[in-house]
C-alpha positions as CSV (number, residue, x, y, z in Angstrom):
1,X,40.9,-8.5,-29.7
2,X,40.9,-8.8,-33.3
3,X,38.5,-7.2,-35.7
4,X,36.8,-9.9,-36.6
5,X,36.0,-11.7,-33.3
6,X,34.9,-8.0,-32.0
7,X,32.4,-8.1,-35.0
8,X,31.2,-11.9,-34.0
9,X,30.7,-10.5,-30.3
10,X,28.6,-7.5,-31.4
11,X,26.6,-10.0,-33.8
12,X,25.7,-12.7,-30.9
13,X,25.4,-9.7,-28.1
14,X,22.5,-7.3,-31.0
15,X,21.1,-11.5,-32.0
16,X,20.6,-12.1,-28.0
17,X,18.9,-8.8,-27.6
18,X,16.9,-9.4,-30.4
19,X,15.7,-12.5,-29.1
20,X,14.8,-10.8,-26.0
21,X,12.4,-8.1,-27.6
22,X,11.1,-10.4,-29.6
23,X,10.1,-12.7,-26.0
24,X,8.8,-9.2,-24.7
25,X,6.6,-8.5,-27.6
26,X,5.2,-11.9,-27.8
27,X,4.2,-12.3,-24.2
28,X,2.8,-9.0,-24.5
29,X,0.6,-9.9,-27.3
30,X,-0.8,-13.3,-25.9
31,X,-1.0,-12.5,-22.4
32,X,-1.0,-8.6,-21.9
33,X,2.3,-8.4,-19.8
34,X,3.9,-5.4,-19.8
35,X,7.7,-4.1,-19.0
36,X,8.1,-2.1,-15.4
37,X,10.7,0.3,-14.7
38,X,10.9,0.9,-10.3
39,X,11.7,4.7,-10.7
40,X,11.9,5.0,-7.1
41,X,13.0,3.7,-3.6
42,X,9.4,3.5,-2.2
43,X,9.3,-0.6,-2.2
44,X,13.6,-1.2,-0.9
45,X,14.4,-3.2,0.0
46,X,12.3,-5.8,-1.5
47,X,12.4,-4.3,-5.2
48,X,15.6,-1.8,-5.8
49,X,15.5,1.3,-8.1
50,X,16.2,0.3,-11.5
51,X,14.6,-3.2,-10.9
52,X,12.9,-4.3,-14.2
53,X,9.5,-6.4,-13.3
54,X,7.1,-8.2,-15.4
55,X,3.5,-7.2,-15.1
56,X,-0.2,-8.5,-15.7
57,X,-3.4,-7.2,-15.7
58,X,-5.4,-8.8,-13.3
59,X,-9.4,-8.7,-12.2
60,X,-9.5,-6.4,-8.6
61,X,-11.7,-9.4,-7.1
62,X,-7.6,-11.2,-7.5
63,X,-5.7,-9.0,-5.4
64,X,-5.1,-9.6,-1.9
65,X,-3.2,-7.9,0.6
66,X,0.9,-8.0,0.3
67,X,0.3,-8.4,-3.6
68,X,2.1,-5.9,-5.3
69,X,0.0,-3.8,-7.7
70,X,0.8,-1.0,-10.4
71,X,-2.3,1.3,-11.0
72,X,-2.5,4.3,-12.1
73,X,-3.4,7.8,-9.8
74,X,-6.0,10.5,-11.0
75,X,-3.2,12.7,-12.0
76,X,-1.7,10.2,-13.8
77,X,1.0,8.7,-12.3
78,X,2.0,5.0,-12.6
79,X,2.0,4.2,-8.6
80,X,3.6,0.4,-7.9
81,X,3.2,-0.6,-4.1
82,X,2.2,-3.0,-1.9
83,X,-2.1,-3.8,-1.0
84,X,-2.3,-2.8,2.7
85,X,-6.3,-3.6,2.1
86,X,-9.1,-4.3,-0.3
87,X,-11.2,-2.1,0.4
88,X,-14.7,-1.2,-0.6
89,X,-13.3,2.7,-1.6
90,X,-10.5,0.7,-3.5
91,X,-7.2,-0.4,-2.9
92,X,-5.0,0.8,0.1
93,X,-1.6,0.8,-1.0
94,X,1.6,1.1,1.2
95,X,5.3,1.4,-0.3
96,X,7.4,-1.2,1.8
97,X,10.3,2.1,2.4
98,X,7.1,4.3,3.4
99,X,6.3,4.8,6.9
100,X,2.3,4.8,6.7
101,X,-0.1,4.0,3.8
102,X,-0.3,6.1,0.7
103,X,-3.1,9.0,1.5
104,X,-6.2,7.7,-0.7
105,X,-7.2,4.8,-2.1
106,X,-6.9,3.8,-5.7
């Protein structure tokens, strides 16, 4: 491959990523979504490690059982599984790879 078509290639690949963050920050901007990294194996096979989502906030009076919700634990830690239950304590969450339900609402 010659110098110059090498240098075209790099060009289109760093113009399409470009394009791509810009997408990212608009949609964040007008409609709050944000980027989402699964860091583990908790919801395979239906989402893999490494599987990049889209998120959006939503009201707690949306969610319904089998949504798949991201919140945040008191410690913390970005949790991302399943609603088992809207319940009046909060939200009952189950990984889809975990054999029962996680051990407190959130």
């Amino acid at each position: 491959m010659s110098r110059r078509l090498l240098r075209e290639v790099l060009l289109d690949a760093a113009a399409a990523l470009g394009t791509v963050c810009l997408v990212v920050a608009l949609a964040h901007a007008g409609f709050g979504t944000t980027l989402l990294v699964f860091r583990s194996g908790s919801m395979a096979p239906a989402i893999s490690t490494g599987a990049l989502a889209v998120t959006v906030e939503r009201p707690t009076a949306e969610i319904r059982p089998g949504d798949v919700v991201s919140v945040v634990d008191a410690h913390g830690v970005r949790v991302t599984h399943r609603v088992v239950e809207v319940a009046v304590s909060g939200l009952v969450l189950k990984g889809d790879a975990n054999p029962g339900a996680d051990a407190r609402p959130y």
